[in-house]
C-alpha positions as CSV (number, residue, x, y, z in Angstrom):
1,X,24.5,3.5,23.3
2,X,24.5,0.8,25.6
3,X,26.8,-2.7,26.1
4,X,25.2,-5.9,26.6
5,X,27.3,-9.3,26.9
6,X,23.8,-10.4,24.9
7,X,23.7,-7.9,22.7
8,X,22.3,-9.6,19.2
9,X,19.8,-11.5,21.9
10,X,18.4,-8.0,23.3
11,X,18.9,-6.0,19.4
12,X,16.1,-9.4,18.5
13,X,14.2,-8.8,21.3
14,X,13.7,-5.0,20.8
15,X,13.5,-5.0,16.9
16,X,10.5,-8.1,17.9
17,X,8.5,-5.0,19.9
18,X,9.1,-2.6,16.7
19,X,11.7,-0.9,18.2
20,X,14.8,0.3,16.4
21,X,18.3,-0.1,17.3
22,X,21.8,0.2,15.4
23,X,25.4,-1.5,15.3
24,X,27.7,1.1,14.5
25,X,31.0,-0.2,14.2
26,X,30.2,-4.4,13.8
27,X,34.1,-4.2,12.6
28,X,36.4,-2.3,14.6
29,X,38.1,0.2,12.8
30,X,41.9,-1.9,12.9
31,X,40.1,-4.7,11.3
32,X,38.4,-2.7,8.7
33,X,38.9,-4.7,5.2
34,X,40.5,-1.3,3.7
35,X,43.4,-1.4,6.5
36,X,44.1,-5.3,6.1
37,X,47.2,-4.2,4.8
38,X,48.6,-2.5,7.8
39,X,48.1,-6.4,9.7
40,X,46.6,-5.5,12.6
41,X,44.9,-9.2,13.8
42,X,42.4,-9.9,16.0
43,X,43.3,-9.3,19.4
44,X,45.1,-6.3,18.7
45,X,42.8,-3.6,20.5
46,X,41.2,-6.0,22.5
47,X,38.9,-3.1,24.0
48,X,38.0,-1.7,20.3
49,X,36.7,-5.5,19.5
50,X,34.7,-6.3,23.2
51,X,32.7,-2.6,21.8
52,X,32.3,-3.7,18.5
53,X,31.0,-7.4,19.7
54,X,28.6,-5.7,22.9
55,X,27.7,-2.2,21.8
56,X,24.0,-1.1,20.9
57,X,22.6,1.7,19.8
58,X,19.0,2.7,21.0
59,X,16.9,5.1,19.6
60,X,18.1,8.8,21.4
61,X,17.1,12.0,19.6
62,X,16.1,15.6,21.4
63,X,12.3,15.4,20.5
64,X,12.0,11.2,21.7
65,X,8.7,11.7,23.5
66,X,8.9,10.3,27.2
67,X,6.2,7.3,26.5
68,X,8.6,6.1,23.7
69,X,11.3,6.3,26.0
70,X,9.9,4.7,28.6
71,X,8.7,2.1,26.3
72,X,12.7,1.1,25.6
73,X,13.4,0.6,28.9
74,X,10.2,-1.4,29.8
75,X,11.3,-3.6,27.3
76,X,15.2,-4.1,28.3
77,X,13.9,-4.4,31.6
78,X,11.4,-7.3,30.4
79,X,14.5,-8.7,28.3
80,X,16.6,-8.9,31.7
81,X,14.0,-9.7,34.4
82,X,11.3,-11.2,32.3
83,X,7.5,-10.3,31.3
84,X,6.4,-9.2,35.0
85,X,9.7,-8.1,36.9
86,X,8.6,-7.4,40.9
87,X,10.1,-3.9,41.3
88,X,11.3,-3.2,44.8
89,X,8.5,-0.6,47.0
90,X,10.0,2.8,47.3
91,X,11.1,3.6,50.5
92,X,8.8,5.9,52.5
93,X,5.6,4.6,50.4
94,X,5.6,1.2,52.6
95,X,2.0,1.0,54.5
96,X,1.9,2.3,58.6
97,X,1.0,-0.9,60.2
């Protein structure tokens, strides 16, 4: 699981390169419809509502083969720094002049 201030603009983005992703809690728990009754409002558990509104779950199981992997986090990196982000040279790999 990740947060993202953009989440439902990154959740389009992946679901748009057929790649799955998951809101668990939309509703925080306190302002679950069945516990209405107990009043907690909105601002309440201010922490449990900035989750609910930014968290994002991406696909994570044990077998997730490394390409597939990698093929999330090409495209959250593409989302972020667009189609062809310039990736900083590794240190030590720079060309002896």
């Amino acid at each position: 699981m990740i947060t993202a201030d953009d989440r439902d603009a990154l959740r389009k983005d992946l679901t748009d390169q057929q790649i799955e992703t998951g809101i668990h809690y939309p509703v925080p728990v306190h302002r679950q419809p069945i516990l209405e009754s107990i009043g907690y409002g909105a601002g309440t558990f201010p922490q449990a509502e900035q989750l609910a509104a930014r968290s994002l779950s991406l696909p994570m199981y044990p077998e997730l083969p490394l390409e597939h992997l990698e093929r999330v986090v090409s495209a959250i990196r593409r989302h972020y720094e667009g189609p062809h982000p310039t990736l900083p040279r590794e240190r030590g790999r720079e060309k002896q002049g």
